[in-house]
MARDO-147678 format. One record per residue (C-alpha): residue in three letters; x, y, z; residue number from 0. Coordinates in nm, 3 decimals, padded with zeros to 5 digits. Layout:
<atoms>
ATOM   rest        c1        c2        c3    nr
ATOM    ALA         X         Y         Z   NUM
...
</atoms>
This chain:
<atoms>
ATOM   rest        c1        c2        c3    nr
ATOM    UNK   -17.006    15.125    09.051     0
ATOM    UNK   -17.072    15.460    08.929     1
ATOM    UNK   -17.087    15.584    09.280     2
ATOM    UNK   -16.738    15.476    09.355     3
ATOM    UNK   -16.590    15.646    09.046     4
ATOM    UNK   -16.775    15.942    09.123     5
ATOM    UNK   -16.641    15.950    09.501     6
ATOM    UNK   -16.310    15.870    09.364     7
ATOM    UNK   -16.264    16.132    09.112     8
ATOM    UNK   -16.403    16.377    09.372     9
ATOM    UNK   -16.123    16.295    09.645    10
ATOM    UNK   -15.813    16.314    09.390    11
ATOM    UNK   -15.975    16.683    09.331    12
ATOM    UNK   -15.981    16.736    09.702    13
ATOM    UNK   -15.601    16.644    09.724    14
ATOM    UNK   -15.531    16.887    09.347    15
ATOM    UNK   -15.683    17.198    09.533    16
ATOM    UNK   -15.460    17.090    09.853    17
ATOM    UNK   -15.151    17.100    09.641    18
ATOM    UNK   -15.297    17.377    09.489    19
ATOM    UNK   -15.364    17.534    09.824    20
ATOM    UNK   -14.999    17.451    09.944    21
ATOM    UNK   -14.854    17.577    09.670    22
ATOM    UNK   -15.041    17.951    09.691    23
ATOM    UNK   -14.947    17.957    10.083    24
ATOM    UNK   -14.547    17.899    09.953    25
ATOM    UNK   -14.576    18.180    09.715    26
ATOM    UNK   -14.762    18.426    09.960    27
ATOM    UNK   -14.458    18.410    10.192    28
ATOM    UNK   -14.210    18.485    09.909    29
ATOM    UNK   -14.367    18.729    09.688    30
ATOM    UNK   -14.557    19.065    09.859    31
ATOM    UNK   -14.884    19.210    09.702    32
ATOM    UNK   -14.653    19.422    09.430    33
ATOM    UNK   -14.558    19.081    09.338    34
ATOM    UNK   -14.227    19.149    09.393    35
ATOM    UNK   -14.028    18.819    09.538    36
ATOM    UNK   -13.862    18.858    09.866    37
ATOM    UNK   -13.603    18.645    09.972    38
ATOM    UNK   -13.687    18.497    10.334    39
ATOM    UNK   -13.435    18.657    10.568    40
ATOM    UNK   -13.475    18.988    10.434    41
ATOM    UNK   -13.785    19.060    10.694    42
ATOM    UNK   -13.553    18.928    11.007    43
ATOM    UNK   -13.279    19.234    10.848    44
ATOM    UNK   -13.200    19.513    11.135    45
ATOM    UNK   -13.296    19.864    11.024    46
ATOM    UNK   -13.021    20.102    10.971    47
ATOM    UNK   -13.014    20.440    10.910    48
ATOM    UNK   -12.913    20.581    10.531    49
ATOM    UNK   -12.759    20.840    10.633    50
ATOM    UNK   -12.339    20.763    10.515    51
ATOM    UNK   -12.132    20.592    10.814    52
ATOM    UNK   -12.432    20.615    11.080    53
ATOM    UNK   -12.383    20.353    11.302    54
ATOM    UNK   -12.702    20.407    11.512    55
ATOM    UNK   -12.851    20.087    11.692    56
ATOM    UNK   -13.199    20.097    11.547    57
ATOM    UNK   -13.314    19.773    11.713    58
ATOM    UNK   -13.517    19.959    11.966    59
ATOM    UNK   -13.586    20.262    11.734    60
ATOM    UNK   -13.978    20.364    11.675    61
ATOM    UNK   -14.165    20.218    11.391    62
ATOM    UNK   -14.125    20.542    11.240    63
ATOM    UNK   -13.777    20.564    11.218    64
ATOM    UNK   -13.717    20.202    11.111    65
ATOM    UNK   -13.974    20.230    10.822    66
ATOM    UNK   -13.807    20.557    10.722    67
ATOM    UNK   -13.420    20.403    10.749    68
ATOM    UNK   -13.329    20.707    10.964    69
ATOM    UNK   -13.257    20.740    11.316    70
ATOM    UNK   -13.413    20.982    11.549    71
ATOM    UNK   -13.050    21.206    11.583    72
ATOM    UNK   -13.072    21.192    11.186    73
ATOM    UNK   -13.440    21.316    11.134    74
ATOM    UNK   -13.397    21.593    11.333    75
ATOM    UNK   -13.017    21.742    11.225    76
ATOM    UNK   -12.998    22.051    11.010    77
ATOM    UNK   -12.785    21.873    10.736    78
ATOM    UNK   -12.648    21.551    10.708    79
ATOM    UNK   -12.438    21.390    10.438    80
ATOM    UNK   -12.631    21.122    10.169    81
ATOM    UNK   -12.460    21.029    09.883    82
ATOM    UNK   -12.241    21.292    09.877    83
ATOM    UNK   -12.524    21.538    09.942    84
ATOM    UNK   -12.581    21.795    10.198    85
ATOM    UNK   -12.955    21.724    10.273    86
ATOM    UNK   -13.206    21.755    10.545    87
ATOM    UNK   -13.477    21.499    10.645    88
ATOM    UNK   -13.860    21.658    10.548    89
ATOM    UNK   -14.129    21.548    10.830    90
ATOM    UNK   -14.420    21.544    10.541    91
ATOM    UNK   -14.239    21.356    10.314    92
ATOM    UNK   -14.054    21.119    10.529    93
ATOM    UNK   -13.777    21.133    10.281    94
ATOM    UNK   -13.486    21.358    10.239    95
ATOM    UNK   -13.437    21.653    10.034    96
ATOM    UNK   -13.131    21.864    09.946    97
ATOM    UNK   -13.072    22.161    10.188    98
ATOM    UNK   -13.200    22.397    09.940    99
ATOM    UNK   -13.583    22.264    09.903   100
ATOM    UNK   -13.586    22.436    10.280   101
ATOM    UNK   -13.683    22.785    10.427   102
ATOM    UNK   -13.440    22.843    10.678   103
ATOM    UNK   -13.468    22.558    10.968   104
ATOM    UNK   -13.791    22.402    10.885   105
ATOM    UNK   -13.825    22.079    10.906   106
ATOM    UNK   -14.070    22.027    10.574   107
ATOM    UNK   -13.973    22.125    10.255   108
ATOM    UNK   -14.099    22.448    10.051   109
ATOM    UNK   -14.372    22.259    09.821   110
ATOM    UNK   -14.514    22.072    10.087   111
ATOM    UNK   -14.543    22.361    10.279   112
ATOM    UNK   -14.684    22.572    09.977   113
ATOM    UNK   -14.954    22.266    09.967   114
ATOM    UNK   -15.030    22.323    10.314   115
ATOM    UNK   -15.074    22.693    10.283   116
ATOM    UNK   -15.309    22.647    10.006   117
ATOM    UNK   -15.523    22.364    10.142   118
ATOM    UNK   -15.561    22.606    10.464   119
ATOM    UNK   -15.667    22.871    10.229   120
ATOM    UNK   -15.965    22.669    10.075   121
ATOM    UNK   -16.066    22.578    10.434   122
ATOM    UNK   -16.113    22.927    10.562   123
ATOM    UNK   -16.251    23.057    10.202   124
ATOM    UNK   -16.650    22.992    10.179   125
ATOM    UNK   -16.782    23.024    09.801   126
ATOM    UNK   -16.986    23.301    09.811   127
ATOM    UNK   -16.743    23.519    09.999   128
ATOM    UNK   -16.526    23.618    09.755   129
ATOM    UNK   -16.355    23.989    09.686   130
ATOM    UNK   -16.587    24.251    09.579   131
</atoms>
């Protein structure tokens, strides 16, 4: 008899961790690792560009460009307009900046570029050669 209760109790814990189990899968496909919830069309959502009344097709756009929310023709113009700003897409930061974080027609802004120059300065510097 004790056998029975023991094999009994054991399966009605098999079916809690199934529930248990069910219920984790549901919440995996509504909540990302941030833990922010996600409603369940917005994955299925066409990209579009940010960039004010762009009406680029982005359904066959490069991962890059859909990730980003600009379209190729956007990345690469010298200004476009974004909330009422002038600004200019920047290739390092995959974002955009206003025009004035750029030298001339660049296409990264100033302090990534100043991060840049100063990594490449530590590469070609060896410790022991430094000025006299």
């Amino acid at each position: 008899m004790g056998r029975e209760e023991k094999h009994e109790g054991s399966r009605n814990g098999r079916e809690e961790d199934d529930e248990n189990a069910l219920e984790d899968t549901k919440r995996k496909g509504v909540v990302t690792r941030s833990g922010r919830k996600v409603s369940k069309g917005e994955g299925s959502r066409q990209p579009s560009c940010q960039v004010e009344d762009c009406t680029a097709d982005m359904v066959n756009a490069k991962a890059y460009h859909c990730r980003h929310k600009v379209c190729e023709f956007h990345a690469k113009s010298p200004a476009v307009l974004i909330g009422r700003l002038r600004q200019h897409f920047c290739q390092q930061c995959s974002r955009f900046h206003q025009l004035g974080e750029f030298d001339e027609a660049k296409r990264s802004c100033r302090r990534r570029l100043a991060g840049q120059n100063e990594r490449r300065r530590k590469s070609h510097d060896s410790p022991g050669e430094g000025p006299i």
